[in-house]
C-alpha positions in Angstrom: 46.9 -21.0 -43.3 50.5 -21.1 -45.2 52.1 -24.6 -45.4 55.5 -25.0 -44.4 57.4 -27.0 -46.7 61.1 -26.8 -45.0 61.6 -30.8 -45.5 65.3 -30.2 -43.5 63.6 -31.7 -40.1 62.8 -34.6 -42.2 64.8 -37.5 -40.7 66.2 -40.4 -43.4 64.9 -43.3 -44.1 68.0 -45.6 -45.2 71.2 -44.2 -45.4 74.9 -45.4 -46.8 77.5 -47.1 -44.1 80.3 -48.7 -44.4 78.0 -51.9 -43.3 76.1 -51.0 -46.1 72.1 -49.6 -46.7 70.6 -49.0 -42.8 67.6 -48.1 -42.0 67.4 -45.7 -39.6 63.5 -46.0 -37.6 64.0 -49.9 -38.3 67.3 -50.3 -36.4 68.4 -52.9 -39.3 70.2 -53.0 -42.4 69.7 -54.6 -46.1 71.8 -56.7 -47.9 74.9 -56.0 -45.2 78.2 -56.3 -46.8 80.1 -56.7 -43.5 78.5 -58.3 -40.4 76.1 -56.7 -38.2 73.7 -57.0 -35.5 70.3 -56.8 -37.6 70.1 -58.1 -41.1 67.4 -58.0 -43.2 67.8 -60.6 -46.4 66.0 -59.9 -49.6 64.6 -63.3 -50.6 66.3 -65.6 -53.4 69.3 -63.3 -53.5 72.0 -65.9 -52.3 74.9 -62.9 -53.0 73.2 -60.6 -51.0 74.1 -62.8 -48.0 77.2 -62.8 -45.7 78.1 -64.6 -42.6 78.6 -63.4 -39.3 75.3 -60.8 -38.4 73.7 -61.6 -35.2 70.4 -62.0 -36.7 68.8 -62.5 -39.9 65.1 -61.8 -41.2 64.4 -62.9 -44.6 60.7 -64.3 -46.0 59.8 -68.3 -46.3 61.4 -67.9 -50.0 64.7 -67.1 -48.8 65.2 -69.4 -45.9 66.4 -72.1 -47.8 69.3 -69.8 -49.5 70.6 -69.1 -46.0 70.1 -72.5 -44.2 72.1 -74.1 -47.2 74.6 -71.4 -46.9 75.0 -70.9 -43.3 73.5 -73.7 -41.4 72.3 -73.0 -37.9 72.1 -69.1 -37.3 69.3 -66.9 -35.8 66.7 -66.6 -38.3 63.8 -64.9 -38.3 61.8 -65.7 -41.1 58.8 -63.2 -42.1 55.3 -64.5 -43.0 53.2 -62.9 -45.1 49.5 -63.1 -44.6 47.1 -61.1 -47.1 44.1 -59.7 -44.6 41.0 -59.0 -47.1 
């Protein structure tokens, strides 16, 4: 049976706003530049963070960086939990 490899249905993962990076299945965007509803934080990375998105996700290493910097806002922090 012949394989189709036409990848041009093949919908993107992240692509470049004026926001910044956004991923597209996620609904979110990384490392925002400008404000926005859904940002995810990398961790330790106090540039990477602005003010003014709705919500924030960021791990337990990152919370820190972005309660010193911003005080209260809507964080969601993300646990990591190794299932062997």
């Amino acid at each position: 049976m012949p394989h189709n490899h036409d990848h041009t249905h093949i919908p993107d993962l992240v692509v470049a706003r004026p926001e910044g990076l956004y991923c597209v299945p996620g609904k979110f965007y990384i490392d925002p530049w400008r404000a926005v509803d859904r940002a995810v934080i990398t961790p330790g990375h106090a540039d990477h963070s602005r003010t003014g998105h709705a919500h924030y996700l960021t791990t337990a290493a990152g919370e820190g960086i972005l309660r010193s910097r911003f005080g209260s806002i809507n964080l969601y922090k993300h646990s990591r939990t190794a299932k062997r």
